[in-house]
C-alpha positions as CSV (number, residue, x, y, z in Angstrom):
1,X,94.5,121.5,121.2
2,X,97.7,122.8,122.1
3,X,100.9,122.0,120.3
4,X,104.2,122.7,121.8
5,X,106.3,125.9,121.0
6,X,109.8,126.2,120.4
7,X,110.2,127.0,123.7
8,X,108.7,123.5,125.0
9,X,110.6,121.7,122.4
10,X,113.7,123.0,123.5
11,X,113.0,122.5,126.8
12,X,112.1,118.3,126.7
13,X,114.5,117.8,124.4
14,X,117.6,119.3,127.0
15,X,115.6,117.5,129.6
16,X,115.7,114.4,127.6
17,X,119.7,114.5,126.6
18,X,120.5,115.4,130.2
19,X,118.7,111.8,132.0
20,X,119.9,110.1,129.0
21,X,123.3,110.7,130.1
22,X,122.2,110.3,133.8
23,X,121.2,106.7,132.7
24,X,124.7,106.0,131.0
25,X,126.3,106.7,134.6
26,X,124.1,105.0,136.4
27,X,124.2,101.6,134.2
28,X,128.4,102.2,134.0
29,X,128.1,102.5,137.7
30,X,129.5,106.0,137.9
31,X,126.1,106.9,139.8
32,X,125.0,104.7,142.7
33,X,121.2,103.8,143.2
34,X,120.7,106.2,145.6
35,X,122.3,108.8,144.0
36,X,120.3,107.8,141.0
37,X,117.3,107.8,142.7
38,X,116.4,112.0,142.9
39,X,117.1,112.2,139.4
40,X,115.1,109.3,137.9
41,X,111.9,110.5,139.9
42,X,112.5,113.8,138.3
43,X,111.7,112.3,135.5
44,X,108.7,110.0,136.5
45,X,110.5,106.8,136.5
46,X,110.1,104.5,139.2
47,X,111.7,101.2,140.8
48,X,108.3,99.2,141.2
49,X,107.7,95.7,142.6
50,X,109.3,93.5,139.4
51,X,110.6,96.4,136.8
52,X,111.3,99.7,136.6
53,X,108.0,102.1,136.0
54,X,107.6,104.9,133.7
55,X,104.9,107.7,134.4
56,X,104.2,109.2,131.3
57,X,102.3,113.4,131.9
58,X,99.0,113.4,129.6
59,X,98.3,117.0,131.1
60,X,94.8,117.9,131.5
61,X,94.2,114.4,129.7
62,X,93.9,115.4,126.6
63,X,95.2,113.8,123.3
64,X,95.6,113.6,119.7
65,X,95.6,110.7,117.9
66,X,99.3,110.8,116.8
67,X,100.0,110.4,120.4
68,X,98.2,107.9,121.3
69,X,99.5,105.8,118.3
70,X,102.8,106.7,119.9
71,X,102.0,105.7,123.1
72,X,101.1,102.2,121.5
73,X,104.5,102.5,119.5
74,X,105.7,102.4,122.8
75,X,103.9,99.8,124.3
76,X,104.8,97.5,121.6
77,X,108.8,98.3,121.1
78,X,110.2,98.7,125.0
79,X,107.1,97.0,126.7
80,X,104.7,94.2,127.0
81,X,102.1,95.8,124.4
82,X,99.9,97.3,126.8
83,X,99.6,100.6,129.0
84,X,97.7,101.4,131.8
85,X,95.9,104.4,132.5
86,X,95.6,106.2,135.8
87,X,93.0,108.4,137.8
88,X,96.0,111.1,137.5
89,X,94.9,111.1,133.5
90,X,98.6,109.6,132.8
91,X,99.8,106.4,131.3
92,X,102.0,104.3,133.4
93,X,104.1,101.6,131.1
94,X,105.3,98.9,134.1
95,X,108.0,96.9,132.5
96,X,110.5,99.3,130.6
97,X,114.0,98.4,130.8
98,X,116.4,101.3,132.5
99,X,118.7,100.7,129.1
100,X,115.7,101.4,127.2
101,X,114.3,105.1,128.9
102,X,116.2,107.5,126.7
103,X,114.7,106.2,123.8
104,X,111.3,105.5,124.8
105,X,111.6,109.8,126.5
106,X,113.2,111.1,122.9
107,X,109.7,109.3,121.3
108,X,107.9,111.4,123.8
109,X,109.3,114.1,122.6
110,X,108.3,113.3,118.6
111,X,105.2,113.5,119.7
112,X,105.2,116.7,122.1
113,X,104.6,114.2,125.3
114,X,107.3,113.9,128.6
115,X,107.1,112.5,132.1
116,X,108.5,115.7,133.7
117,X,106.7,116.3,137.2
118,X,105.0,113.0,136.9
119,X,107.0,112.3,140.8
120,X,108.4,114.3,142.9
121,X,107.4,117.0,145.7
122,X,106.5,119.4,142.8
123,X,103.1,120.4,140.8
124,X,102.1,117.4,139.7
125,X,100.2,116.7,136.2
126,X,97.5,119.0,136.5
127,X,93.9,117.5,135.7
128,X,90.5,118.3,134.1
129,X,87.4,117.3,133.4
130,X,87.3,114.8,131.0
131,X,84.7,116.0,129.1
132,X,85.8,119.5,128.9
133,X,85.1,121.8,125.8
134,X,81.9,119.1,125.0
135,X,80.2,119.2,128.3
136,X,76.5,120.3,128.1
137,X,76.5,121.7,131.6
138,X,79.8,123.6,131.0
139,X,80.4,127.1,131.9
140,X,83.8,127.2,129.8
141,X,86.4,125.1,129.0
142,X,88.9,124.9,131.8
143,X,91.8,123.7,129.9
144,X,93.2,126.9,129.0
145,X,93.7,127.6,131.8
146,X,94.8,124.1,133.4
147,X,97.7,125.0,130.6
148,X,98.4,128.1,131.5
149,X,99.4,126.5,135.3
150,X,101.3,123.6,133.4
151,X,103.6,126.1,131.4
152,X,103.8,128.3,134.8
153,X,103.9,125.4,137.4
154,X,106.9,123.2,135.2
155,X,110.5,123.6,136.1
156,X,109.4,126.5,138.6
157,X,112.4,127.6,140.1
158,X,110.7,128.0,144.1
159,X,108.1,124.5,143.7
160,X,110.4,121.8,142.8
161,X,111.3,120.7,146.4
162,X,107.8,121.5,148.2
163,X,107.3,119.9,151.3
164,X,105.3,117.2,149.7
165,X,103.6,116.1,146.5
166,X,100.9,118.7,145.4
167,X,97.8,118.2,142.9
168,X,95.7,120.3,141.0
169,X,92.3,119.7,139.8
170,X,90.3,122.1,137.6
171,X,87.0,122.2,136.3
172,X,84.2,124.8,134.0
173,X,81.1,122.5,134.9
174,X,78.0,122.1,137.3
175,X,79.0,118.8,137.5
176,X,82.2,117.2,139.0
177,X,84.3,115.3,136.9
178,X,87.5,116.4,138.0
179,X,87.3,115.2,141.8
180,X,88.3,118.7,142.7
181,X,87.3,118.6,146.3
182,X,89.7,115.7,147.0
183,X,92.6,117.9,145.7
184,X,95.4,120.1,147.3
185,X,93.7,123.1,144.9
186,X,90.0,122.6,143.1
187,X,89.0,125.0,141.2
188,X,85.4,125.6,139.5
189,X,84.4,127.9,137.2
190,X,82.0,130.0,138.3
191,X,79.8,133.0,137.5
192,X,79.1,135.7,140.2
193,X,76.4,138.1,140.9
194,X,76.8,140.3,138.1
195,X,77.9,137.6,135.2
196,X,81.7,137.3,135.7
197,X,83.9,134.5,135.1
198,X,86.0,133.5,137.4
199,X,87.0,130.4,139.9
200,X,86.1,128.7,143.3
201,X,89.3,127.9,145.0
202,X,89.1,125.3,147.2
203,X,92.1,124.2,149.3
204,X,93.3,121.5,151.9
205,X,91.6,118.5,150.0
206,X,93.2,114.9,149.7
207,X,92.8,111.2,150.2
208,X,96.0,108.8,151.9
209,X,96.4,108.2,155.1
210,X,94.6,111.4,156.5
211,X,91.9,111.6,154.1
212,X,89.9,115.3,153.9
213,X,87.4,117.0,152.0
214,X,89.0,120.8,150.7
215,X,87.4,124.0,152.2
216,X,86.5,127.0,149.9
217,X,89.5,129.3,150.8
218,X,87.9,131.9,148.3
219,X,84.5,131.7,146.5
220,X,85.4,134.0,143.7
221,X,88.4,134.9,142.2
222,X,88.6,137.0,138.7
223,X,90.5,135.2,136.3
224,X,92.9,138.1,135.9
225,X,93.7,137.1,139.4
226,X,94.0,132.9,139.4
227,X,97.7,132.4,138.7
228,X,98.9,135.0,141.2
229,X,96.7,133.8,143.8
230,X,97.6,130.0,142.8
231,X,100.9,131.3,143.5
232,X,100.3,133.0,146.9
233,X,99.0,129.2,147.8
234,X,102.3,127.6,146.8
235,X,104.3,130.3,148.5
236,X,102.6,130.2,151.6
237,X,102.6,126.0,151.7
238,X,106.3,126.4,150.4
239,X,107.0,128.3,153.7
240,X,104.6,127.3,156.5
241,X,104.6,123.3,155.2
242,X,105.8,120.7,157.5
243,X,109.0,119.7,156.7
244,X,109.7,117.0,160.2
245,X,107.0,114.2,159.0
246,X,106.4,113.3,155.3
247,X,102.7,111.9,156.3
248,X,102.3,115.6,157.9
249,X,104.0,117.1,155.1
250,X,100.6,118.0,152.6
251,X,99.2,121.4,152.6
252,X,95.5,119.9,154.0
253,X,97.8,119.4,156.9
254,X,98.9,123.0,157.2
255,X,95.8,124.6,156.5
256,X,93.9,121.8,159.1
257,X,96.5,122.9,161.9
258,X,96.6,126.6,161.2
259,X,92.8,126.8,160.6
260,X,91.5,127.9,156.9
261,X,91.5,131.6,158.2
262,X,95.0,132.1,159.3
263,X,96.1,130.2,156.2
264,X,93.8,132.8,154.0
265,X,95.7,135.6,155.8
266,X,98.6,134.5,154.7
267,X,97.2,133.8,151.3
268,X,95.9,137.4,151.0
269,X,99.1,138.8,152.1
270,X,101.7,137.2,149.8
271,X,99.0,137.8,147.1
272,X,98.9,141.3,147.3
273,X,103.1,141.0,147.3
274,X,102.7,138.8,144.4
275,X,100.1,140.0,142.0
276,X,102.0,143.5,140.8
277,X,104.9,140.9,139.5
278,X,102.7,139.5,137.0
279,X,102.4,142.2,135.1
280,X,99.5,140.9,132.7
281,X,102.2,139.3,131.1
282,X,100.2,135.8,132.0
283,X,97.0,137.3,130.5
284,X,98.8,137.8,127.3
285,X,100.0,133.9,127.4
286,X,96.4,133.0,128.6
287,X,94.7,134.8,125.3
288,X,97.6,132.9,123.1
289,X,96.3,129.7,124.8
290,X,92.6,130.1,124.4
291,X,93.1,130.7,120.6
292,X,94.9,126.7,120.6
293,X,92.0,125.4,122.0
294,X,88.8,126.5,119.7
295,X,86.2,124.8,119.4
296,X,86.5,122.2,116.0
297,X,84.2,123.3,113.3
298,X,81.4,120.7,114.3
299,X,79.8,119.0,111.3
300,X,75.9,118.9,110.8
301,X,74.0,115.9,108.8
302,X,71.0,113.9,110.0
303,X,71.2,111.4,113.1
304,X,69.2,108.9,111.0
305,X,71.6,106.1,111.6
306,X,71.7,106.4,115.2
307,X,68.1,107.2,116.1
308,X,67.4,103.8,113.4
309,X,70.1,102.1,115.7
310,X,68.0,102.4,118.6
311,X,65.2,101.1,117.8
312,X,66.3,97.9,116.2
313,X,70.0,97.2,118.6
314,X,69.8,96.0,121.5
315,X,73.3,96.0,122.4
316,X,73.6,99.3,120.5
317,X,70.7,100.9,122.8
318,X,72.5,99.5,125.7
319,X,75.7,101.2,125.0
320,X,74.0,104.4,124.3
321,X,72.5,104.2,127.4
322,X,75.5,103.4,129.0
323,X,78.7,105.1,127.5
324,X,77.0,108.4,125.5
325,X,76.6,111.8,127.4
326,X,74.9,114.7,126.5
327,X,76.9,117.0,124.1
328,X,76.2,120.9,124.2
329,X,75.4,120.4,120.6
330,X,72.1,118.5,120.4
331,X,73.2,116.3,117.3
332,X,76.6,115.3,118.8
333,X,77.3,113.1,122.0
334,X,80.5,112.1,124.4
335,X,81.5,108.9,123.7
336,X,82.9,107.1,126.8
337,X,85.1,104.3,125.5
338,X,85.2,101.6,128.9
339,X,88.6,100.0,129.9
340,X,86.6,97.9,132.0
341,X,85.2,94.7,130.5
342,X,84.3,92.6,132.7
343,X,87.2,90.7,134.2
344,X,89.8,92.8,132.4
345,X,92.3,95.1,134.6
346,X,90.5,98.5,134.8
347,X,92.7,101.3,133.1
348,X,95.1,98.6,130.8
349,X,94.3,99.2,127.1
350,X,96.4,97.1,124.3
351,X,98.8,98.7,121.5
352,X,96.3,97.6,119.3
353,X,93.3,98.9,121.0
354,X,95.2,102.0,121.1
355,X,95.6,102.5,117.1
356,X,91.6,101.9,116.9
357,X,91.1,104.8,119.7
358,X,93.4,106.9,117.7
359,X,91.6,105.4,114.5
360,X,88.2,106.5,115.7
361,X,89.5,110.0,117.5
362,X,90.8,110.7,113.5
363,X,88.0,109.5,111.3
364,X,84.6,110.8,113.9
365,X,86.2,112.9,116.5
366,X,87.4,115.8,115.3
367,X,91.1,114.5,115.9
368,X,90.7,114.6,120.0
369,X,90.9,111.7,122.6
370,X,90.8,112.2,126.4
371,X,91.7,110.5,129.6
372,X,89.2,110.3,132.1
373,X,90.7,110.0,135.9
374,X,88.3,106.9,136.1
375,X,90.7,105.3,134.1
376,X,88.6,105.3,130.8
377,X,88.9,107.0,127.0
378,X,87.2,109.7,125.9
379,X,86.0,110.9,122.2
380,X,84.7,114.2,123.5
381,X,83.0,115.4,119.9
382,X,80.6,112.5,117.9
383,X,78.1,113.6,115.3
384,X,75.3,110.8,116.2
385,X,75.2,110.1,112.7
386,X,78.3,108.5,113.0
387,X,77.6,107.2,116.5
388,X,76.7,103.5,115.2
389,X,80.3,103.3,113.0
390,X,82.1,104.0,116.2
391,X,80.4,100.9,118.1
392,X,81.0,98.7,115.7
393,X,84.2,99.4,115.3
394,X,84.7,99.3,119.2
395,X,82.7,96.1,119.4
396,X,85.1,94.5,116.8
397,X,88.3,95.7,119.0
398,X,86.5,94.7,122.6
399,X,86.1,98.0,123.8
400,X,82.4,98.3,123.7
401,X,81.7,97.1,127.1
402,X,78.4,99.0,128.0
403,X,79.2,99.5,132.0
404,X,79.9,102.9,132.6
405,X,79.0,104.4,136.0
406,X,77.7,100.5,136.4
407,X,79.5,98.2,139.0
408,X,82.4,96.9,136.8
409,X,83.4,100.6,136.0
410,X,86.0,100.1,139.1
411,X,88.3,102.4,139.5
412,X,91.6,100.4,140.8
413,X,95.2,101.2,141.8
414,X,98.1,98.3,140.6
415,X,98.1,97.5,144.0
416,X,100.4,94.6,144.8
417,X,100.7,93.1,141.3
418,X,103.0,95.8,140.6
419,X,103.5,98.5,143.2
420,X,106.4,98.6,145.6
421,X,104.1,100.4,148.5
422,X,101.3,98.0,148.4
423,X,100.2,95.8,151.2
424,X,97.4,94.0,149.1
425,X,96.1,92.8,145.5
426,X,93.4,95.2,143.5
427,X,93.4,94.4,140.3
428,X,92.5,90.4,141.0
429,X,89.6,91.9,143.4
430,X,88.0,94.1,140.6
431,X,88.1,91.5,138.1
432,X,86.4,89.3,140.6
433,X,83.6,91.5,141.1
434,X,83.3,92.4,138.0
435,X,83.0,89.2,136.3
436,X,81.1,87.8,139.4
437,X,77.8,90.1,139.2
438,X,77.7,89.9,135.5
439,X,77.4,86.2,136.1
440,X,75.0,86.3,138.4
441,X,72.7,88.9,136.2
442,X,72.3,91.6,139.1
443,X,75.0,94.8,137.7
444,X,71.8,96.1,135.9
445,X,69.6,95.9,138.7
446,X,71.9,97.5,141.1
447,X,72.5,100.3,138.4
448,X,74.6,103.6,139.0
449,X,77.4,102.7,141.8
450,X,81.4,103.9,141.9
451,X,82.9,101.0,143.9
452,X,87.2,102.2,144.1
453,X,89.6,99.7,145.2
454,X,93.2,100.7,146.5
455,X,96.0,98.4,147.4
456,X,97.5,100.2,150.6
457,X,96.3,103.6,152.6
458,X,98.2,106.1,149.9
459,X,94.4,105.7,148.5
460,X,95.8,106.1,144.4
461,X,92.5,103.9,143.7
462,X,90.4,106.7,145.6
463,X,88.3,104.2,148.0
464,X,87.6,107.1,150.5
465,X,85.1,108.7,147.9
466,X,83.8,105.5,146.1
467,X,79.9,104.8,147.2
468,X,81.4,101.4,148.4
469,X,85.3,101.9,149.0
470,X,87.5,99.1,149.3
471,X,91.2,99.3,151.0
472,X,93.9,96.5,150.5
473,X,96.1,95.8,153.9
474,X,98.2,93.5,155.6
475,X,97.5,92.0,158.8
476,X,100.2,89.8,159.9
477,X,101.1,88.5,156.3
478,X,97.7,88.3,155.3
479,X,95.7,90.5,152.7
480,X,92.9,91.6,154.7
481,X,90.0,94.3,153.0
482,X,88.2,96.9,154.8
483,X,85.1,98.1,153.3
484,X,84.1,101.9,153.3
485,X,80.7,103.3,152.9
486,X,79.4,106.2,151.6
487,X,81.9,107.9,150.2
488,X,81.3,110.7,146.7
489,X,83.8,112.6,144.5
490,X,81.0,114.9,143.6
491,X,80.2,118.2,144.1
492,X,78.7,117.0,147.3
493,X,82.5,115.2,148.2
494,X,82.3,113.1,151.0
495,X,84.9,110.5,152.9
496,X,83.3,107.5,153.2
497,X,83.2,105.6,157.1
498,X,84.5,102.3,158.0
499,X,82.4,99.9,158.2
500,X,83.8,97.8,160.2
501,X,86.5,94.9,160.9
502,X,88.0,93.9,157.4
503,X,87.2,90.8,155.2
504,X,89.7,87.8,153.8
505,X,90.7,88.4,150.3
506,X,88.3,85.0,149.2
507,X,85.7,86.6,151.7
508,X,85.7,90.3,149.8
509,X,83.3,89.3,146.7
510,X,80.7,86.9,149.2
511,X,80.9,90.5,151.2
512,X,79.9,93.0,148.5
513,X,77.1,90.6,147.3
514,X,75.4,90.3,150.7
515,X,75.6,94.5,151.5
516,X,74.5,94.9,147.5
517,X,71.3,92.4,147.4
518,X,70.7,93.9,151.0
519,X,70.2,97.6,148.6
520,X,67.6,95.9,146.4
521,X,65.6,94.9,149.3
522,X,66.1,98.4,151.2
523,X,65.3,100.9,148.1
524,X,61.8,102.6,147.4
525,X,62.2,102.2,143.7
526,X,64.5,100.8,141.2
527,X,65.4,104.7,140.6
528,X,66.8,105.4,144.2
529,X,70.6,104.6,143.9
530,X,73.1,103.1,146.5
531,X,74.3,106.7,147.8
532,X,70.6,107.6,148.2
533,X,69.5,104.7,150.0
534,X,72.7,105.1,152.4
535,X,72.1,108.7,152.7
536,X,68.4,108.0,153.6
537,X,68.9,105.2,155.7
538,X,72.2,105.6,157.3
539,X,75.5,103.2,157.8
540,X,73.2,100.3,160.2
541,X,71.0,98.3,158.1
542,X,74.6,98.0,155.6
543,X,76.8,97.0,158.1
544,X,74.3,94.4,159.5
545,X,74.2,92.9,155.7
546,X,78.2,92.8,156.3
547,X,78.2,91.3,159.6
548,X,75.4,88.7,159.4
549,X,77.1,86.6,162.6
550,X,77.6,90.1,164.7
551,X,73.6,90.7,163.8
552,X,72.8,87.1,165.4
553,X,75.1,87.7,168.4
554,X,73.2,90.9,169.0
555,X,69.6,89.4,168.5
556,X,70.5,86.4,171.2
């Protein structure tokens, strides 16, 4: 993992004394609110709902278990003993105290964490697979080189006022975990014709309001090449961004109007303008980089105690099934640690539950944790041997719900609980379904499904690309639900379509039961997920499950 250097000690802890004194004038009232207000955000602290809110950067989502004993430190001394995980890998803490921020920033910095560039029209935290540097199907890690665009991308001088907000997913597998296609850049490691490493760039992606799918603006770039041609990106949004209309203002806006191959022109252009400035100095940082992030020194042993587990667990089999993914070494696995028991809010873990994940991360995984954007915790490296340890342990601390990729693995925004931009309630909605189809014993049957659930159209609970996405509004003072079908965050990314009018908040649970048991009695085979059954059969025979009194209109 990487640790900070001098450089990025130095740097937090200037960034730290300078908002510390920013708070002092705004709490003596030398600074007004909105004069406040730039400078706070600069810092990832916002005004939410009920409290102040304080986005804390876990860049790339990766973790050591000091940290995340600090982050329950945290939780416990200027909060209400909990945090809550996001799909941007960060951890949001929802009731600090303004009084409070300086210390709860200089803890951060103990620990080599911050909240810089968690806000702001700048390069957000920049993500990654979750399972990166474990992953089977990986090419190569990704997250040297997601670090090399954090220590390039932070503080730049010409991206801290950008038109709008800008996102950066990155990942080294066949598979994708990182959502990349619903980003302003994706980029996938990739091998070409003759063996070389080097990266897909995709461009233009993004969810909110205008939700669209991101178009390869390059198939193959060298990896000599990627931050000088992630560069050229930024310049050219920097300069050809809307500046008139903040819901105009994201680069999948400029490239959509322009057209993908006048935006490339431009790309290519200020790339070959940028590219001799480099230098290979970045090369030289990106081989210091790779060196922090070697592979542990993986134990062997016999998987005895697993493999014995299996056969005589029940619960033990089901959570293997469930929460274990293949390791590229054959006697260790991914451990997927679920935020999501059933009626729980998806993403909040306890201070306590947090010194057992930092616990387990220390004692079986190699000393490394990670953040999954579906709001879960990963150990990424698990000799098997050790595999039924870890589920006790887990089982004893309620964090061995066996659900993931199941129905109750929601991924949810605070919505209205918390959020001052949301126009409904999420978190009561997934803690209804989820505790509603374990009661009524059909979340096995159903199987593999991504339901998403966010409380207004900014889409931070990525409905557009769930298999069953679920937006919060308001109609007239009322919460009112629209349903989305067939959405995927896959490699084969696609926004999913209105179904049709919205349902009541008590009406949104009856709703997904009917268009789900209507999937059991449509598939060919217990095998043939949701997304397959839509894809083969289309958006009608759902909607008519939705619409039962429409269906009878028709017929009559």
């Amino acid at each position: 993992m990487y640790s900070y250097s001098e450089f990025d000690e130095a740097f937090v802890r200037t960034r730290v004394a300078q908002f510390s004194q920013q708070v002092e004038r705004r709490l003596d009232g030398s600074l007004t609110e909105d004069e406040f207000r730039p400078l706070r955000l600069m810092n990832g602290l916002y005004l939410q709902l009920h409290a102040y809110m304080l986005r804390v950067a876990i860049p790339y989502g990766t973790l050591n278990p000091r940290q995340m004993r600090q982050l329950a430190h945290i939780a416990e001394t200027w909060d209400r003993g909990y945090g809550h995980f996001t799909t941007r890998q960060n951890i949001q803490y929802n009731w600090p105290r303004l009084p409070d921020v300086p210390a709860i920033l200089t803890a951060l910095a103990d620990v080599g964490m911050h909240s810089i560039q968690t806000s702001g029209n700048c390069v957000r935290n920049v993500t990654a697979d979750h399972f990166a540097g474990a992953a089977a199907d990986e090419i190569e890690d990704p997250r040297p080189y997601a670090e090399l665009l954090r220590q390039w991308s932070t503080d730049h001088p010409e991206f801290q006022f950008l038109p709008r907000k800008f996102k950066i997913a990155i990942t080294g597998a066949a598979e994708d975990r990182a959502v990349t296609r619903a980003h302003d850049i994706g980029l996938r490691l990739v091998r070409n014709d003759a063996g070389e490493t080097g990266f897909e760039v995709l461009v233009g992606g993004g969810l909110g309001r205008t939700p669209m799918i991101g178009q390869v603006i390059a198939p193959f770039v060298p990896t000599a090449d990627l931050l000088p041609y992630i560069e050229a990106i930024l310049s050219t949004y920097n300069s050809r961004g809307r500046r008139d209309n903040k819901f105009k203002a994201r680069i999948k806006i400029t490239v959509f109007e322009e057209g993908l191959d006048a935006f490339r022109a431009e790309v290519e252009t200020r790339f070959a303008e940028i590219k001799p400035q480099f230098g290979g100095a970045d090369l030289a940082l990106l081989d210091e980089i790779r060196a922090a992030f070697a592979a542990p020194q993986f134990r062997s042993g016999d998987t005895a105690a697993h493999d014995g587990a299996l056969r005589v667990d029940a619960l033990y089999r089901a959570w293997a099934e469930r929460n274990l993914s293949a390791h590229r070494h054959p006697d260790h696995a991914i451990v997927t640690i679920s935020l999501k028991a059933h009626g729980a809010t998806p993403g909040d873990a306890s201070a306590d539950q947090m010194r057992v994940m930092a616990d387990l991360a220390e004692r079986y995984g190699y000393g490394e944790l990670r953040i999954s954007h579906e709001q879960n915790v990963i150990l990424p490296h698990v000799h098997k041997g050790d595999l039924p340890a870890v589920h006790a342990e887990l089982l004893r601390a309620g964090l061995a719900t066996a659900n993931v990729g199941l129905l109750s693995d929601i991924i949810a925004c605070p919505g209205m609980d918390y959020c001052a931009l949301a126009t409904a309630r999420s978190i009561p909605v997934a803690q209804q379904l989820a505790s509603h189809f374990k009661a009524i014993g059909l979340e096995d049957e159903i199987g593999a499904l991504k339901i998403k659930i966010s409380g207004c159209i900014n889409a931070c609970g990525h409905h557009h690309v769930g298999h069953i996405g679920i937006l919060g509004l308001d109609r007239a003072g009322v919460e009112n639900y629209q349903i989305t079908l067939g959405g995927d965050h896959s490699l084969d990314a696609a926004i999913g379509e209105r179904a049709g009018p919205g349902f009541a908040y008590d009406q949104i649970v009856p709703a997904i039961e009917r268009l789900l048991r209507a999937y059991l009695d449509l598939r060919t085979a217990p095998t043939e997920s949701f997304i397959d059954a839509f894809r083969r059969l289309g958006p009608a025979p759902f909607k008519a499950a939705l619409y039962p009194d429409e269906r009878e209109r028709n017929a009559a």
